[in-house]
C-alpha positions in Angstrom: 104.1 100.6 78.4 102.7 103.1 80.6 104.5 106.9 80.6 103.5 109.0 84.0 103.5 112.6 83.1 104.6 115.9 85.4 102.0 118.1 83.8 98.9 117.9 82.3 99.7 117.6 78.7 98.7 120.5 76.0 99.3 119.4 72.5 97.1 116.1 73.0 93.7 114.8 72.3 91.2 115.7 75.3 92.2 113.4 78.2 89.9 111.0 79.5 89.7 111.6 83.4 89.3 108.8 86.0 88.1 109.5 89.8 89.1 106.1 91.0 88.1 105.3 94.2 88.3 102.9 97.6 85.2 101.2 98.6 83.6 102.8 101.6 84.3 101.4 104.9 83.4 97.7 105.1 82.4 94.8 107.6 85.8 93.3 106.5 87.6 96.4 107.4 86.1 96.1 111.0 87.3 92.8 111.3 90.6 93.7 110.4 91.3 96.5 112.6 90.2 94.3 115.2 92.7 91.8 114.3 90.3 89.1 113.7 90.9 85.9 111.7 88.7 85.9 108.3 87.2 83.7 105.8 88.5 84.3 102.5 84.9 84.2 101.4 84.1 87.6 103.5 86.3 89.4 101.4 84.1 89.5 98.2 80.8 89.0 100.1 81.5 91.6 102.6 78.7 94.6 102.6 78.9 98.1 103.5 78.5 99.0 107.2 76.5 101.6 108.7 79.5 104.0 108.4 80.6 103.2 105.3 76.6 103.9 103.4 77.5 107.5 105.2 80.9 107.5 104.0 79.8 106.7 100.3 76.4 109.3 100.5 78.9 111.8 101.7 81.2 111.1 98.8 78.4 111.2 96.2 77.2 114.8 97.2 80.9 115.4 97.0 80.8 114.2 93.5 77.3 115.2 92.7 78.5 118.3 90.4 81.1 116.6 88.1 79.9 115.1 85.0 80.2 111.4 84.9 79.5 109.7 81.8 80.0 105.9 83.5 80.7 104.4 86.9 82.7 100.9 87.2 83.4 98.8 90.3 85.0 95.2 90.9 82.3 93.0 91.6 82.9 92.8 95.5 79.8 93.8 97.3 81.4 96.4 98.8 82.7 98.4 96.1 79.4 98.1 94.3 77.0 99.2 97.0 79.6 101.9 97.4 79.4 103.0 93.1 76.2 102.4 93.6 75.3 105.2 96.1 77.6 107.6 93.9 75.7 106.6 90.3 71.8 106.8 91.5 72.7 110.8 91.4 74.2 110.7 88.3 71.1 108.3 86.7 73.6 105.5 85.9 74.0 102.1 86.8 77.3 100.5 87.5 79.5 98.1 85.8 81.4 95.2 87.3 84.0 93.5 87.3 86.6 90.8 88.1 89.2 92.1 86.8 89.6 95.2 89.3 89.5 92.4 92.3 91.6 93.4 95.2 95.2 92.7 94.7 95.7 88.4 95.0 93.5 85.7 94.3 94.1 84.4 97.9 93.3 84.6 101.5 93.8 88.1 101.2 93.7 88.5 105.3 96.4 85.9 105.6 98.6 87.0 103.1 99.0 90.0 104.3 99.5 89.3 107.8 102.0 87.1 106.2 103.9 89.3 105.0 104.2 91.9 107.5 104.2 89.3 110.5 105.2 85.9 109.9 108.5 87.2 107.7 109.2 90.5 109.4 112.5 90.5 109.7 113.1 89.1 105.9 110.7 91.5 104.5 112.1 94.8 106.2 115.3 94.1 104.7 114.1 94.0 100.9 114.5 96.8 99.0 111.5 99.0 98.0 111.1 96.9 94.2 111.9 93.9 95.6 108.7 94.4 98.1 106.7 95.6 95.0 107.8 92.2 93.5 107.8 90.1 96.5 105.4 87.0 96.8 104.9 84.4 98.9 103.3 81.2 96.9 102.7 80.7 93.5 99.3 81.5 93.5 100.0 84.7 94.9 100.0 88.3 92.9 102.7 90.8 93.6 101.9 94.4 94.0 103.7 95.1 90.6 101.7 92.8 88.8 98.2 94.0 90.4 99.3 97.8 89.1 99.6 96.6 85.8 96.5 94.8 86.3 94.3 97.7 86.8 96.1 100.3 84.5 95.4 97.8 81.5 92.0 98.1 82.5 91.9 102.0 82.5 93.8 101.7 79.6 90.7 99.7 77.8 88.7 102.0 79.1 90.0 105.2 77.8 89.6 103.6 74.2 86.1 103.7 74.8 85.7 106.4 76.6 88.0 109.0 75.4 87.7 112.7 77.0 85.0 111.9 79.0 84.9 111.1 82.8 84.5 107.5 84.5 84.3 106.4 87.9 85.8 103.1 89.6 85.6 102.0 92.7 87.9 99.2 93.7 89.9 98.4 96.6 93.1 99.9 99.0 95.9 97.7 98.0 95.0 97.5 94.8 95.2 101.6 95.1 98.2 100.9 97.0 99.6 98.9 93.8 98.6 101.9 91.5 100.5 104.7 93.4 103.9 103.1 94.1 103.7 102.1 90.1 102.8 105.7 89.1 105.3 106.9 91.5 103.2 109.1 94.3 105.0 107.2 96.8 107.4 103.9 97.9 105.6 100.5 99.6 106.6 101.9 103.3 105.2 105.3 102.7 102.0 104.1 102.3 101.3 102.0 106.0 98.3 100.3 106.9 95.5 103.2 107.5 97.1 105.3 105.1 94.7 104.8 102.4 91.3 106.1 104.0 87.9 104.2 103.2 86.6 106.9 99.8 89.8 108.3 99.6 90.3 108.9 95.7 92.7 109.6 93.2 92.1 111.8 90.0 94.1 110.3 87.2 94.3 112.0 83.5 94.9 109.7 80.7 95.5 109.9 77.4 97.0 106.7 75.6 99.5 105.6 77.6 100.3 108.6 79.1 98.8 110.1 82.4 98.5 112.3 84.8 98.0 112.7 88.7 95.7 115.4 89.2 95.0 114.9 92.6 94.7 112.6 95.9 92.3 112.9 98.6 91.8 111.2 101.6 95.8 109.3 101.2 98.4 109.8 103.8 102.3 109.2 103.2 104.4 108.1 106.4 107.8 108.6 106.2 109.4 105.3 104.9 111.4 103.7 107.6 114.2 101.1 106.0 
């Protein structure tokens, strides 16, 4: 469905380029590196903290001299407020939506304490695609499905918006999901903290063909089997 690319391509249409980024740092995200139980409820209500306004205003005067011609986010509070603080410099409002949710429509917390935690010893043993692929319950969504997820949504996007530039804001294992698919990197490169609050990737697209320009603010590990 999808075709990653090595180089930017030359014989095609003008690409339509995505900055697609992780919400700023979050009260959620200070409950998790604390280790604290959550209510599943938190993880869409959950505003920006003081840090994470700074993070996003630092971000925007980052982006303050590329031409955006729309901004996206899921509808988590978080990664509006954090689009928000990007658009206001650009003069244009922000777009949500479900379907760039973070990845599962579960106790996000719990599942993936699950499955680094309660399975350990199972889940170290899978092989890289069968971690991509792995779920818990039913009602869970795999890592795999979530990638596919979010580049159909791109994908819609660059139909409408082809050759010009659009910002999303979404979530980090959703972003997680997007770079093992696109193949930047396997599930144990990318470790918890890896994927900084901001941190963005630039993705080129055009049809089902794109790009990695660029990553900031993401950190491989070495994958330890």
């Amino acid at each position: 469905m999808f075709q990653v690319m090595n180089k930017s391509p030359q014989n095609f249409p003008p690409s339509t380029i995505f900055y697609l980024v992780r919400h700023a740092r979050s009260q959620t995200n200070v409950l998790s590196d604390a280790g604290a139980s959550q209510d599943s409820s938190l993880w869409h209500d959950s505003d920006l903290t003081s840090l994470g306004i700074e993070q996003a205003t630092i971000l925007s005067e980052k982006f303050q001299n590329i031409h955006l011609n729309a901004v996206f986010s899921s509808d988590a509070k978080k990664a509006q407020k954090t689009g928000e603080i990007i658009a206001v410099r650009h003069q244009l409002s922000v777009s949500t939506s479900q379907r760039i949710r973070e990845t599962s429509a579960g106790n996000l917390h719990k599942i993936f304490f699950d499955r680094h935690n309660i399975v350990p010893d199972t889940f170290r043993r899978l092989s890289q695609q069968e971690k991509v692929n792995f779920r818990i319950s039913e009602d869970m969504e795999t890592f795999e499905e979530a990638a596919l997820r979010f580049l159909t949504f791109i994908k819609e996007l660059e139909l409408i918006y082809k050759g010009l530039s659009i910002l999303v804001v979404f979530h980090g294992a959703l972003m997680k999901s997007l770079l093992m698919k696109i193949g930047f990197s396997t599930f144990d490169e990318l470790t918890k903290g890896s994927i900084e609050n901001t941190a963005y990737v630039v993705l080129e697209m055009n049809g089902n063909h794109f790009f990695l320009k660029t990553t900031t603010g993401i950190h491989k590990t070495e994958a330890n089997q």
